[in-house]
C-alpha positions as CSV (number, residue, x, y, z in Angstrom):
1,X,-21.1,105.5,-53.3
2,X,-18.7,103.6,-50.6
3,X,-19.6,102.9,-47.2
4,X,-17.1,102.1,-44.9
5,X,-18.2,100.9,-41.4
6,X,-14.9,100.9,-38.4
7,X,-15.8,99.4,-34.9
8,X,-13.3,99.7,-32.0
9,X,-13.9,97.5,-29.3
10,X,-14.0,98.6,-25.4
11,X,-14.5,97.5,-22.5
12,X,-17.7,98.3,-22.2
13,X,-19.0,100.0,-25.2
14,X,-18.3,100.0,-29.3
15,X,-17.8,102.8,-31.1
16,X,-18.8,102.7,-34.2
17,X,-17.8,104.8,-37.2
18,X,-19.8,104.7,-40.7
19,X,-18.2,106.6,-43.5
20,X,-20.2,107.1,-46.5
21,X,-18.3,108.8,-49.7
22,X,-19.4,109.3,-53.4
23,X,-16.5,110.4,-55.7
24,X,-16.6,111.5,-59.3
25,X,-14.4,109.6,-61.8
26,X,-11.4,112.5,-61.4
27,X,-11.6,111.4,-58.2
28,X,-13.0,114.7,-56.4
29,X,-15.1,114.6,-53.4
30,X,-18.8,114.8,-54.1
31,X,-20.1,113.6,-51.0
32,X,-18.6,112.6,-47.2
33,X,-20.4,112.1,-44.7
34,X,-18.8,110.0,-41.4
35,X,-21.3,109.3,-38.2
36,X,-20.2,108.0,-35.0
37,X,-22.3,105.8,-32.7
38,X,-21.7,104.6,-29.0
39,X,-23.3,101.3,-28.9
40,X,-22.9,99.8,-25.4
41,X,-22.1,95.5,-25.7
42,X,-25.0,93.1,-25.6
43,X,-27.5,95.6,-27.3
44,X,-28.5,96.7,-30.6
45,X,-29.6,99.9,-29.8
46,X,-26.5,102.8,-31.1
47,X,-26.8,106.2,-29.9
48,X,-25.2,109.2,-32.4
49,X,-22.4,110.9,-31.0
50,X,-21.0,112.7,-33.5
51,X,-22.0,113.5,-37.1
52,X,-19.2,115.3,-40.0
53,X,-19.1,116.1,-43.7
54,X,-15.1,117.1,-43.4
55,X,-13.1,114.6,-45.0
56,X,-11.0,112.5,-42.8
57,X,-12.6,113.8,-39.7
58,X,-13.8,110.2,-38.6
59,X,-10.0,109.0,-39.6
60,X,-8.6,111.6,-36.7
61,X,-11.1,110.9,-34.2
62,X,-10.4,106.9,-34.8
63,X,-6.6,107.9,-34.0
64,X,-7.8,110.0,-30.6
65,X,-10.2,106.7,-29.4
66,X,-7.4,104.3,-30.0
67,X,-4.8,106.7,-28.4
68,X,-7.3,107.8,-25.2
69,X,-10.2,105.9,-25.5
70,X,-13.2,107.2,-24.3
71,X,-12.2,110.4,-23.2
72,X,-11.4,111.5,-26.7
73,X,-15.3,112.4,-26.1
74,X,-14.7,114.4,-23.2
75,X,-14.0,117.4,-25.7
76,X,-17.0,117.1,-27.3
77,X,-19.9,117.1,-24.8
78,X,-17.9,120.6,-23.0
């Protein structure tokens, strides 16, 4: 199994993105599973936003933070 773990740095919060992905030795998807936390700077506490088992889902939501920050969120909570 490989975890992958992408923060992106704001202004006032960090995003973070934790892929975790188990392939078998063809290498076919047996397990995906990406979570995305808001963590806000100066705490330890993270708060899920957003939880996937699509492949590359937490790749295209990485693209829409870095291209409109936090508003790439707005979508979600409507």
């Amino acid at each position: 199994m490989k975890t992958t773990i992408t923060k992106i740095k704001g202004l006032t919060v960090n995003i973070i993105i934790e892929e975790a992905h188990h392939s078998d030795p063809h290498g076919g998807v047996i397990c995906y599973v990406a979570t995305i936390y808001i963590q806000p700077h100066g705490s330890a506490e993270k708060r899920l936003v957003r939880k996937s088992r699509l492949p590359g889902a937490a790749a295209e939501l990485r693209k829409e933070i870095q291209r409109d920050g936090l508003r790439a969120f707005d979508r979600l909570l409507d």
